[in-house]
C-alpha positions as CSV (number, residue, x, y, z in Angstrom):
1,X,-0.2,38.5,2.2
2,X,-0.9,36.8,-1.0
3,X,-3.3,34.3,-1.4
4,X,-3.4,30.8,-3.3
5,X,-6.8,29.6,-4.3
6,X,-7.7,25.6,-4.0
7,X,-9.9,23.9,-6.3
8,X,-11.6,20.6,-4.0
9,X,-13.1,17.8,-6.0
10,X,-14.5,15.3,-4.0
11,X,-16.3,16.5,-0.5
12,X,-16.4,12.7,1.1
13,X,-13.9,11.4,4.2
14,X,-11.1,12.8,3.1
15,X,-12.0,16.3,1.2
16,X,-14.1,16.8,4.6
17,X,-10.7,16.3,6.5
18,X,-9.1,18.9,4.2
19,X,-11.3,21.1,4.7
20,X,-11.1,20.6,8.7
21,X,-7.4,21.1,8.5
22,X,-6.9,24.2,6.9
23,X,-9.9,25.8,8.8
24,X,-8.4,24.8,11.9
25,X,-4.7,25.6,11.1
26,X,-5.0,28.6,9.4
27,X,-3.2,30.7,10.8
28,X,-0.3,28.0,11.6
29,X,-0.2,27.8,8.0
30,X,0.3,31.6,7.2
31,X,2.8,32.1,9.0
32,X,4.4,28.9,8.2
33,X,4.0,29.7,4.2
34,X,3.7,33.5,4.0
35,X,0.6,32.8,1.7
36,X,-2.6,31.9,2.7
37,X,-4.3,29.2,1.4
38,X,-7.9,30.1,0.6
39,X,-10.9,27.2,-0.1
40,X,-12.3,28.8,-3.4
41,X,-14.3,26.0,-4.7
42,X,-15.9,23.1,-3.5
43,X,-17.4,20.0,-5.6
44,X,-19.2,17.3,-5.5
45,X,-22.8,15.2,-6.6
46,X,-24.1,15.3,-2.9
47,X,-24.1,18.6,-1.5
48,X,-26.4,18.0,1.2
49,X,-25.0,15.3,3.6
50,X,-23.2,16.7,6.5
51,X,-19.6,16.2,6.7
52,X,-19.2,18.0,10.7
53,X,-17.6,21.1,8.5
54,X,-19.3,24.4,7.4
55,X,-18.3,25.6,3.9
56,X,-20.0,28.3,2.2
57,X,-22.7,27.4,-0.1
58,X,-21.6,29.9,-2.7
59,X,-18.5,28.2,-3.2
60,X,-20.1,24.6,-3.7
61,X,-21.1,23.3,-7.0
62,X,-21.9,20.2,-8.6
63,X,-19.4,20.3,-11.5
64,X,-16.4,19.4,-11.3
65,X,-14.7,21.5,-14.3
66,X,-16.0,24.3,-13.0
67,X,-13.9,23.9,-9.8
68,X,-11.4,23.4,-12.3
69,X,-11.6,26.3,-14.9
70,X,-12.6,29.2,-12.4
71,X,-9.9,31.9,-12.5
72,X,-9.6,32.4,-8.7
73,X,-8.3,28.9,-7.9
74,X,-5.3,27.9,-8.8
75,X,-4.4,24.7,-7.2
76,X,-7.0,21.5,-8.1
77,X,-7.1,18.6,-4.9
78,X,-8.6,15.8,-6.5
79,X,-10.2,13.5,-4.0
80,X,-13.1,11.6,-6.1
81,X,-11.4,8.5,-6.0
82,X,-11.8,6.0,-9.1
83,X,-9.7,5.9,-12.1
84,X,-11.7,6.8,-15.5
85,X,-13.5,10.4,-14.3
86,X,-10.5,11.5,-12.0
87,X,-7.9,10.4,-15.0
88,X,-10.1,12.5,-17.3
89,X,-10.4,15.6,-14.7
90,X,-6.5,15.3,-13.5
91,X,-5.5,15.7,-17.3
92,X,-7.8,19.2,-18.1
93,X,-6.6,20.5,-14.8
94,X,-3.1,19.8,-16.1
95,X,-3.7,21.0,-19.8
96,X,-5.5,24.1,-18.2
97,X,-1.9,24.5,-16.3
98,X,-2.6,24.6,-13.0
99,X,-1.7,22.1,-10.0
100,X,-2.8,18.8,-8.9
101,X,-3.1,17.5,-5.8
102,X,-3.8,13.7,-5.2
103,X,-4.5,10.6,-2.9
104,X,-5.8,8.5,-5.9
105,X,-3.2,5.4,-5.7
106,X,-5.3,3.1,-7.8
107,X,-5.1,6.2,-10.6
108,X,-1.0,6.4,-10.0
109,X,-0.9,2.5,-9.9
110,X,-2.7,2.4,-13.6
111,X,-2.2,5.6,-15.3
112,X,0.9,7.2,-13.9
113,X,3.3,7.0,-16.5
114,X,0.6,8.7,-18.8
115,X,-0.2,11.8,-16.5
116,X,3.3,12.3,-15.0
117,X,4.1,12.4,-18.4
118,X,1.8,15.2,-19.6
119,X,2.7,17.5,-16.4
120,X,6.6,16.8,-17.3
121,X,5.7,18.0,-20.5
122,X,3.5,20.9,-19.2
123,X,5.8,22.1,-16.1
124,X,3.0,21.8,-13.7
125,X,3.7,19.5,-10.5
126,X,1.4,16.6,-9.3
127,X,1.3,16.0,-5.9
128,X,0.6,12.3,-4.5
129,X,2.0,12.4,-0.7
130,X,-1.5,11.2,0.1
131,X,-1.8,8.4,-2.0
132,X,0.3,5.7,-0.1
133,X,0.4,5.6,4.1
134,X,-2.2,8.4,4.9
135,X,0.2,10.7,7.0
136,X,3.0,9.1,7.0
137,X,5.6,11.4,4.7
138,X,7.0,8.8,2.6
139,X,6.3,9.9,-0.5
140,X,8.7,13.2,0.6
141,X,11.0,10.9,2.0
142,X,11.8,8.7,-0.7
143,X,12.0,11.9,-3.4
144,X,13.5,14.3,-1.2
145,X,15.0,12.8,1.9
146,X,16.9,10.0,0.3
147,X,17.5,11.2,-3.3
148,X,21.8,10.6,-2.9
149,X,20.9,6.8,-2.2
150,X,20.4,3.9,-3.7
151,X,17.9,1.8,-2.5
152,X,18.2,-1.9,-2.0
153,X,14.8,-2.8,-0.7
154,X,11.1,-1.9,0.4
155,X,9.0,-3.8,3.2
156,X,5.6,-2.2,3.7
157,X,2.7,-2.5,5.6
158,X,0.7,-0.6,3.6
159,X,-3.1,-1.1,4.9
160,X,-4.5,-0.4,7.8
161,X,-7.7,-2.9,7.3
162,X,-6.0,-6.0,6.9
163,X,-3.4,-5.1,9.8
164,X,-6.7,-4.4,11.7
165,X,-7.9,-7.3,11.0
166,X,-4.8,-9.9,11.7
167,X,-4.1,-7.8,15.0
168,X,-7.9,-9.1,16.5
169,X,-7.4,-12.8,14.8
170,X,-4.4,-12.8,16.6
171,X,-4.9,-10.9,20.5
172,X,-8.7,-11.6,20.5
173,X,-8.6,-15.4,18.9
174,X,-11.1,-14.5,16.0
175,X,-11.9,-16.3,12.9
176,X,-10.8,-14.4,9.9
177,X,-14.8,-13.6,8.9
178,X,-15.3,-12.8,12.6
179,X,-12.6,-10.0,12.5
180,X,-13.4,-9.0,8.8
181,X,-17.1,-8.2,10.4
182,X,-15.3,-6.0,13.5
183,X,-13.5,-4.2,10.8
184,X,-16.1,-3.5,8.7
185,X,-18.4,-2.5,12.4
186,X,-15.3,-0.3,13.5
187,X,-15.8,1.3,9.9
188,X,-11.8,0.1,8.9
189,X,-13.2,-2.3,6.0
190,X,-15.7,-1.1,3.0
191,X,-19.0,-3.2,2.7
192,X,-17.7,-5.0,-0.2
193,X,-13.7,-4.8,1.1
194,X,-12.2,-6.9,-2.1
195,X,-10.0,-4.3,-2.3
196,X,-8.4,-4.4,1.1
197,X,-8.5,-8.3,1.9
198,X,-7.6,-9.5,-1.6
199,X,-4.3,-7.3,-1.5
200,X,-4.9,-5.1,-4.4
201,X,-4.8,-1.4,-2.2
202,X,-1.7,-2.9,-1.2
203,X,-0.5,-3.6,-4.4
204,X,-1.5,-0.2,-6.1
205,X,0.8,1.6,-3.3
206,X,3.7,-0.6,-3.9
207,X,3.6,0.7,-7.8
208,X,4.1,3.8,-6.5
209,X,6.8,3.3,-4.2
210,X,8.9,1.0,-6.6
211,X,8.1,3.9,-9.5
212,X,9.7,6.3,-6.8
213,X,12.3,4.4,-5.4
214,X,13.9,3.0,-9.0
215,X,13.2,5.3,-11.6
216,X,11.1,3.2,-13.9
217,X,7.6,2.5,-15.1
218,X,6.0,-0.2,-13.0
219,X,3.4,-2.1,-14.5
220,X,0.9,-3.3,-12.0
221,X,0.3,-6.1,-13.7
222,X,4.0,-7.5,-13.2
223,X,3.1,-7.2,-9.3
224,X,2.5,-11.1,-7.5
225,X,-0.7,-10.3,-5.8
226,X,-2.0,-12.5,-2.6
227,X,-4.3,-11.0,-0.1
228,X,-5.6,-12.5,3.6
229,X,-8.8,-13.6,2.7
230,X,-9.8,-16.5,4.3
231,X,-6.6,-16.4,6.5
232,X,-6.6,-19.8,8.9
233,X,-6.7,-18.4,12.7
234,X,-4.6,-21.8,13.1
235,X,-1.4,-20.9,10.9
236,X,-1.2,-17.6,12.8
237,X,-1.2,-19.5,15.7
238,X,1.6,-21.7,14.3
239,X,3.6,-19.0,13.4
240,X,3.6,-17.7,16.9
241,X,4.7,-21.0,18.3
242,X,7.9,-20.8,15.8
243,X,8.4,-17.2,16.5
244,X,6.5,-15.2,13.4
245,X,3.8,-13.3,13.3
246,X,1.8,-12.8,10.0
247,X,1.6,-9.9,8.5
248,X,0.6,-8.8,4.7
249,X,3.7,-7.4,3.2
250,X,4.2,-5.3,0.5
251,X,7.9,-6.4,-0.8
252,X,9.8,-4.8,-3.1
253,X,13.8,-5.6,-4.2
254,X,15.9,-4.8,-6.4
255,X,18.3,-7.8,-7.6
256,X,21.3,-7.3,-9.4
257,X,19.0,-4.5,-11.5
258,X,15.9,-6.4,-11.9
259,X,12.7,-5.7,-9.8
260,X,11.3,-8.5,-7.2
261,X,7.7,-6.7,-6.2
262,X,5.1,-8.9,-4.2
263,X,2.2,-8.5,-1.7
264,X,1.3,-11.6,0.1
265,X,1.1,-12.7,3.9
266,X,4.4,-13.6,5.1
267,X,6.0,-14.7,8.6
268,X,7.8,-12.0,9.9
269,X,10.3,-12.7,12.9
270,X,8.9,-11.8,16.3
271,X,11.9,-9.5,16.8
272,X,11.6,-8.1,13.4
273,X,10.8,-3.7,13.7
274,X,7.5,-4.4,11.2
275,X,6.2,-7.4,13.5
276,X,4.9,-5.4,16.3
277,X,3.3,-2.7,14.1
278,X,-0.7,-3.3,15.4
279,X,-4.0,-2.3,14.0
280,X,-5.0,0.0,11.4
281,X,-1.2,1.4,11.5
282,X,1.3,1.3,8.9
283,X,5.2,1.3,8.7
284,X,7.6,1.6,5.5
285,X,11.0,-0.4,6.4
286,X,13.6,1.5,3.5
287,X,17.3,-0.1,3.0
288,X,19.5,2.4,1.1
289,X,23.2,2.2,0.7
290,X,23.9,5.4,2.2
291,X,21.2,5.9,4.9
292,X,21.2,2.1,5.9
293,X,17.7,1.3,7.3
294,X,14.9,3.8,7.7
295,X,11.6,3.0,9.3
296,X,8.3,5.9,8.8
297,X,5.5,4.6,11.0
298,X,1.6,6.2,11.4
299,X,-1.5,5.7,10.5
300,X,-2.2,5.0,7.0
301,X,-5.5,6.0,6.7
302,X,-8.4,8.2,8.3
303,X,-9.9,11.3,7.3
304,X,-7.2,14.1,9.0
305,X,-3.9,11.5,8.8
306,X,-4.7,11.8,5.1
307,X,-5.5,15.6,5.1
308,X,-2.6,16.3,6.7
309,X,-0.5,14.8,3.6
310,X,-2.7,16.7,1.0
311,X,-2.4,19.7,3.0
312,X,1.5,18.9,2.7
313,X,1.4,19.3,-0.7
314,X,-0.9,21.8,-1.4
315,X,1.5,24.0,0.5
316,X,4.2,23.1,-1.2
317,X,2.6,24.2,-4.5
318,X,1.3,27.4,-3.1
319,X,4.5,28.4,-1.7
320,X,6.2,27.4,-5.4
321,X,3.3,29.8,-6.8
322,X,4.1,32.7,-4.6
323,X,7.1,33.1,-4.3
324,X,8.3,31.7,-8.2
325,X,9.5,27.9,-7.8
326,X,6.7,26.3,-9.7
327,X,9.2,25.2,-12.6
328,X,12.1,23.7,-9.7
329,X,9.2,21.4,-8.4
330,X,9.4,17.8,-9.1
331,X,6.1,16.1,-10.9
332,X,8.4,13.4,-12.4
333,X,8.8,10.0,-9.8
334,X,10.4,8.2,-13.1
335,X,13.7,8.9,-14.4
336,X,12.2,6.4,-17.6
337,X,9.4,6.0,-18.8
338,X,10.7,2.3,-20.1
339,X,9.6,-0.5,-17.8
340,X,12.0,-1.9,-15.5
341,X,13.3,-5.5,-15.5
342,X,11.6,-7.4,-13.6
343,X,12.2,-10.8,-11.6
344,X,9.3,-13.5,-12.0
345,X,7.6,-14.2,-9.3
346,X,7.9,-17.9,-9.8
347,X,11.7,-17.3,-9.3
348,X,12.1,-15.8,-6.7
349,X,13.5,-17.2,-3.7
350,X,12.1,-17.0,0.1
351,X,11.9,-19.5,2.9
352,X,8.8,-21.2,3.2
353,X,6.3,-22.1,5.8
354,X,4.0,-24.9,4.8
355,X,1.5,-26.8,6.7
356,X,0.1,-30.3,5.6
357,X,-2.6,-32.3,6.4
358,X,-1.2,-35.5,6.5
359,X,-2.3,-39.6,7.7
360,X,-0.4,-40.1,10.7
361,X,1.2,-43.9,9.6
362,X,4.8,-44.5,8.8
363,X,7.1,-43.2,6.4
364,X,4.7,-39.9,5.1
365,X,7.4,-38.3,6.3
366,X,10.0,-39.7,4.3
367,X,7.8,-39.4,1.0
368,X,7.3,-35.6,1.8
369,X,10.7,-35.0,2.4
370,X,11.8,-36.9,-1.4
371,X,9.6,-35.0,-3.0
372,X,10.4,-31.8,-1.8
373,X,14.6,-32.6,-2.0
374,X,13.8,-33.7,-5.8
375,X,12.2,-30.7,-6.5
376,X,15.4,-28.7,-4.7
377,X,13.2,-27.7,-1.2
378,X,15.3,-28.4,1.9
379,X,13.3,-28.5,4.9
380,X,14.5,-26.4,7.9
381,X,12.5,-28.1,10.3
382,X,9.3,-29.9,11.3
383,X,6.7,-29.6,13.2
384,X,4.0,-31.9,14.2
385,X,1.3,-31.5,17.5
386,X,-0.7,-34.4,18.7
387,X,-3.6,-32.7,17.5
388,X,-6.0,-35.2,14.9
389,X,-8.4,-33.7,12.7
390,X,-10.5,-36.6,11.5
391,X,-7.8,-39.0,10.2
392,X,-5.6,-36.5,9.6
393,X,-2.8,-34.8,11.4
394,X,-1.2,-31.0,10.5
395,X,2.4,-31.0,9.7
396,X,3.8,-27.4,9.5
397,X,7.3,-28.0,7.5
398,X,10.0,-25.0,7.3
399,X,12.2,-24.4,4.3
400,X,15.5,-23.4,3.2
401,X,15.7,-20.8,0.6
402,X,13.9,-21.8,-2.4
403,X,12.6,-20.8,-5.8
404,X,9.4,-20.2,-5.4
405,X,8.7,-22.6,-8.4
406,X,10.2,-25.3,-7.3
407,X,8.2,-25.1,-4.0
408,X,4.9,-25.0,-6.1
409,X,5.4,-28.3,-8.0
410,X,6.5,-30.0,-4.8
411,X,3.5,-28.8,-3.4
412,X,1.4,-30.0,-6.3
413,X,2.9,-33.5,-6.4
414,X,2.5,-33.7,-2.5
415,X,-1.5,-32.7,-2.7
416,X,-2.2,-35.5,-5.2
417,X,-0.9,-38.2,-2.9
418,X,-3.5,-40.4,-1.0
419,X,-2.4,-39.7,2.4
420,X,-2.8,-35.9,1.9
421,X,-6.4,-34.6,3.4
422,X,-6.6,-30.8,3.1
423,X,-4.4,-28.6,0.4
424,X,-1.6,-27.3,1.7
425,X,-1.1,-24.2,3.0
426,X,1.7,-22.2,1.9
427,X,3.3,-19.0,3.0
428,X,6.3,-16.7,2.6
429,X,8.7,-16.1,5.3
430,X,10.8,-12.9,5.5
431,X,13.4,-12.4,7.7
């Protein structure tokens, strides 16, 4: 049985979990393939921490081109993470020809266009299944499983640590720093989890998706980015008493040809198939025209969830490789390379959810509701607990569909009014 040789930069969480996999599921995976996949080179700085696997030492190596050069492998995983030394290493392994493997999301976010590019141009695939939702197989799904549709719209829950964290605000009445800290104990957040909280991991997997799902360049920078940091236990609460639960969304439209993609918090309906989606798990919500509605759920993160989709795709290289399908495998997500049209985020439209800290006396009210009907914001409904915070009351306030512009300057106008104690809070509903 012919062999296919892999190339692993990057021993941490993940390369570990790769490792672990095909060790374990050898033989599952020969007979599966009719190849065997065979761990030929192994790199990384630290070669010395134990990672609970046993790889030979002969194969190990602290340089990273020599992983990538060496004539008996022939597929490349990177797994180094970053974006300067993996773009760098990604492109010789693609001028050299051979394969790449990838979970590197923040890489595809920035630099995709470029490298998809170069293996277009070089007939050698790129694999990415790994970089958005850990094991779920969406990346498959979207290129392979729903290529005769067009689709309509993308709701993701895309990371498991700010899911984590919202799920033990919510069930175990936590203060957002109070569940950051569990997260971080649990091992779900990063020391320094900037990353997670302020929505950016979020955002760099809904490039990818958008690139996938519409054909055209996605610049990140044309993402609206809001994470959950600093996330008020008290609007979650809210929410639940108007039937929502909050939830960071990853949002991505298209509208009448032009792009709508967001991540911020949002009110979901309690009834709604992402709401009940707990803990570090993910879920993709797809609307096609053909297919309708599609839902992939798992865990989007974790050392063997991951492996499992890097595994996926170092298969599908190596069957490619032995069997001659390397040129009929798809490296391209974009059908462009221009950059797609996009909506700005200022307007776009959503329903609202704003709470106000307000002076309980007459007719505030009536001034809120002016402002907000001059400004084109029609209010849904109201809410107001006797509940006093000093002198002031909250007010949570509903909205109509509005433009998200028009909501801002109403807000602004409201803030600067005497009567007003805290900013307000504002939030996205989606249902």
């Amino acid at each position: 049985m012919k062999e296919i040789g892999i190339g692993l930069l990057g021993f941490g969480t993940v390369g570990a979990g790769v490792v672990e996999g095909l060790q374990k599921n050898s033989p599952l995976l020969a007979r599966r393939l009719g190849v065997r996949l065979a761990l030929r080179r192994v790199a990384d700085l630290d070669l010395e921490s134990d990672r609970g696997v046993k790889v030979d030492r002969a194969i190990m190596t602290r340089d990273a081109r020599e992983a990538i050069h060496d004539p008996a492998v022939d597929v490349v995983v990177e797994l180094i993470g970053g974006t300067d030394v993996a773009r760098e290493l990604i492109r010789e392994t693609i001028e050299a020809g051979k394969p790449v493997v990838t979970a590197n999301k923040a890489l595809l976010a920035k630099h995709g266009a470029e490298l998809f590019d170069l293996a277009f141009r070089k007939s050698v695939p790129l694999g990415f299944e790994a970089s958005v939702g850990g094991g779920i197989p969406i990346i498959r799904a979207l290129r392979e499983g729903l290529v005769a549709d067009r689709i309509s719209a993308i709701f993701g829950i895309l990371n498991g640590t700010c899911n984590y964290i919202l799920t033990r605000m919510e069930n175990e009445n936590l203060a957002f720093d109070d569940a950051l800290k569990a997260a971080q104990k649990e091992g779900y957040a990063e020391a320094n989890p900037a990353l997670d909280i302020d929505g950016h991991d979020t955002a760099h997997k809904a490039v990818v998706l958008a690139t996938l799902a519409f054909g055209g360049a996605v610049p990140l920078d044309r993402v609206h980015v809001q994470g959950i940091r600093g996330m008020a236990k008290a609007d979650m609460d809210y929410a639940l008493g108007l039937g929502y639960r909050v939830k960071l969304l990853a949002v991505i439209r298209n509208r009448g040809g032009s792009l709508d993609i967001r991540v911020h918090p949002a009110l979901l309906p309690l009834d709604h198939v992402l709401s009940s989606v707990s803990g570090v798990y993910n879920a993709i919500l797809i609307e096609s025209d053909l297919a309708g509605k599609t839902l992939y759920y798992g865990r989007g993160a974790g050392r063997l969830p991951t492996a499992s989709a890097v595994i996926s795709d170092i298969s599908t290289i190596a069957r490619a490789i032995a069997f001659g399908g390397m040129r009929s495998l798809p490296s391209l997500p974009m059908t462009s390379r221009k950059s797609a049209p996009f909506v700005n985020a200022e307007e776009s439209e959503s329903r609202f959810y704003l709470r106000m800290s307000l002076q309980d006396r007459p007719g505030v009210l009536g001034k809120l509701a002016t402002i907000l009907g001059r400004h084109n914001v029609s209010i849904a409904s109201v809410l107001q607990q006797e509940e006093r915070r000093g002198r002031h009351v909250p007010v949570v306030i509903l909205t109509h569909r509005a433009a998200e512009t028009d909501v801002r300057r109403a807000v602004a106008l409201i803030d600067r009014l005497r009567f007003v104690g805290n900013r307000t809070v504002s939030l996205r509903i989606e249902d």
